[in-house]
C-alpha positions in Angstrom: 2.9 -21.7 5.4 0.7 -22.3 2.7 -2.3 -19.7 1.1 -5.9 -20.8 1.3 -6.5 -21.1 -2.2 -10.2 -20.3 -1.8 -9.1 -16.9 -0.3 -7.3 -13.9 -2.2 -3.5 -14.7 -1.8 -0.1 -14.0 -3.3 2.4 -16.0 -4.5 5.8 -14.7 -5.1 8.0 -16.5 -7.6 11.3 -15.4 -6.9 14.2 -15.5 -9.6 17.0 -16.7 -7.3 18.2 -17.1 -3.1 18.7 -13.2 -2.9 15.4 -12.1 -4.5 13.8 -15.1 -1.9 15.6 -13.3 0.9 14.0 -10.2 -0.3 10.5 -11.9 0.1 11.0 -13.3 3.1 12.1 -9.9 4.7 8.7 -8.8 3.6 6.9 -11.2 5.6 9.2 -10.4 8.9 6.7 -7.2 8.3 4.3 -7.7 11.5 1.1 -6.2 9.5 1.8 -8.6 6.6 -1.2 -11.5 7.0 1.1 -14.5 6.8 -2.0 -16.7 5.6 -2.2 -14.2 2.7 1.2 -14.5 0.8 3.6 -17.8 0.0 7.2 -16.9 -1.0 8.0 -20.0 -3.5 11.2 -21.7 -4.7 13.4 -19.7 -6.4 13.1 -20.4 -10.0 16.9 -20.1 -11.2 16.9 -17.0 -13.6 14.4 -14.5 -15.3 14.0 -17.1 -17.8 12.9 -19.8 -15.5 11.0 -17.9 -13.8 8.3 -16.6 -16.6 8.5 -20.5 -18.1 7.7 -21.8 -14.5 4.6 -19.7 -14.0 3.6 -20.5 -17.5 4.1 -24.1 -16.8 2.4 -24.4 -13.2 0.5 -21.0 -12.2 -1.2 -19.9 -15.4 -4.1 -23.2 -15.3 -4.3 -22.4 -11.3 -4.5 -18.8 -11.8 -7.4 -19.6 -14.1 -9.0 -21.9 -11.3 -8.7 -19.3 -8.0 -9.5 -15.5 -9.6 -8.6 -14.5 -5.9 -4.9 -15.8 -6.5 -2.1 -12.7 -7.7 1.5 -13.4 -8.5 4.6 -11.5 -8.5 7.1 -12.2 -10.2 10.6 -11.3 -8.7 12.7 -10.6 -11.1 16.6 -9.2 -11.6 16.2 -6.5 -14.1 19.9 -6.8 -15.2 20.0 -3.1 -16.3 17.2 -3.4 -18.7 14.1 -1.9 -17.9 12.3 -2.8 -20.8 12.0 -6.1 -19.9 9.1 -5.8 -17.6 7.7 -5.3 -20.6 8.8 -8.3 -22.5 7.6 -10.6 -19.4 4.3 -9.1 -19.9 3.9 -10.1 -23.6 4.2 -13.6 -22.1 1.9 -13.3 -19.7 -2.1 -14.4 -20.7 -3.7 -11.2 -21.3 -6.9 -12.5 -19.0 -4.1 -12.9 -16.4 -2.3 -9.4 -17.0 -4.4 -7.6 -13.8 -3.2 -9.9 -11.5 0.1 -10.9 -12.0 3.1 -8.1 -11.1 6.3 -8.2 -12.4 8.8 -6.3 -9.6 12.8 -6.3 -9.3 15.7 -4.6 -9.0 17.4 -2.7 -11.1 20.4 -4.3 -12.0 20.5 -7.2 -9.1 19.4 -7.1 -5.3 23.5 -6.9 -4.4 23.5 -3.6 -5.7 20.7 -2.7 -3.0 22.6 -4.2 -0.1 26.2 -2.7 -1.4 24.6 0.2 -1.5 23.9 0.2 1.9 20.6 -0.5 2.6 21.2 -3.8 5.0 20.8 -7.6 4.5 18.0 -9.2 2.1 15.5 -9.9 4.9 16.1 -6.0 6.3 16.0 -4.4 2.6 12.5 -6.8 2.4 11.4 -5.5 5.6 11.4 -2.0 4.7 9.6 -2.5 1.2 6.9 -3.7 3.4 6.6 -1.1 5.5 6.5 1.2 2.4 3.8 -0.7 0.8 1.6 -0.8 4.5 2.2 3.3 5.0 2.1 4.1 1.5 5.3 5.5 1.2 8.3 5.3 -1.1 11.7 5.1 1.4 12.7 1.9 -0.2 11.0 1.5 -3.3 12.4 5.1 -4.6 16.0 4.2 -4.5 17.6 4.2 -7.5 17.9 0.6 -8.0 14.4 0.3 -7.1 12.1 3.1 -8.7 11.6 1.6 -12.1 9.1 -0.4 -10.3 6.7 2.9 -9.1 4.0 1.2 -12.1 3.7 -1.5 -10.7 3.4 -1.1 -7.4 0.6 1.4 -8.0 -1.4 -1.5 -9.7 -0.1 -3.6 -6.8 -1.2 -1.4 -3.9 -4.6 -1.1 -5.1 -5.8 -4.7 -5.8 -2.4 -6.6 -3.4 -2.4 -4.4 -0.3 -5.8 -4.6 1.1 -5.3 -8.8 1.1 -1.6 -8.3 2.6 -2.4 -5.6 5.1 -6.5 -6.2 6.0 -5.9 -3.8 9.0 -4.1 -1.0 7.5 
């Protein structure tokens, strides 16, 4: 389903099929306002996926100021590099664009136990609606407490209008 553009909305730019199945675990989420958030392609590394949103988000993001992006990234160990996407993000853009991920990469959340993409997804929803950190503090996943702090204050009101 596609985001009305003239509305606040999401767009997730996943890095590859697992961080996708991630994303569209979230949506299985029944608070989540479906009209509010668009899981993209998958963009085919880390790489890709800061040169794709420089390539065809950064001149939209300009055009809708209601439109936020996350970027869904593998973190291969190294959490500095939320940092280095950030440097190539356009500072006027920096407040709305998220860079989130795992750890090392989203098979380390399912071998660790923690179910199939969509489940693992469904569950980071749920923590983002109530607030809460079940998911989101596992080890492979608390490096990300920055961001989702920025993101729950501007994101969840659009994804979750009733919460």
């Amino acid at each position: 389903m596609r985001v009305n553009r003239e509305r606040s909305h999401v767009l997730v730019l996943p890095e590859d099929k697992a961080n996708r199945q991630l994303a569209n675990g979230f949506l299985r989420d029944q608070a989540v306002s479906t009209r509010s958030i668009q899981v993209l392609e998958e963009a085919g590394g880390w790489h890709e996926v800061v040169a794709r949103f420089i390539s065809d988000h950064v001149a939209l993001m300009n055009r809708y100021p209601g439109r936020s992006m996350i970027l869904l990234i593998d973190f291969d160990g190294d959490v500095s590099r939320v940092n280095l996407v950030k440097t190539q993000i356009p500072e006027a853009l920096r407040e709305r664009v998220y860079v989130l991920g795992a750890l090392n990469e989203p098979e380390d959340l399912k071998s660790a136990g923690l179910g199939s993409y969509e489940t693992i997804g469904l569950a980071m929803a749920r923590d983002c609606r109530e607030d809460t950190d079940r998911t989101w503090g596992h080890e492979q996943l608390k490096h990300n407490a920055a961001e989702l702090e920025r993101l729950r204050g501007r994101v969840r009101p659009v994804l979750f209008p009733s919460a």
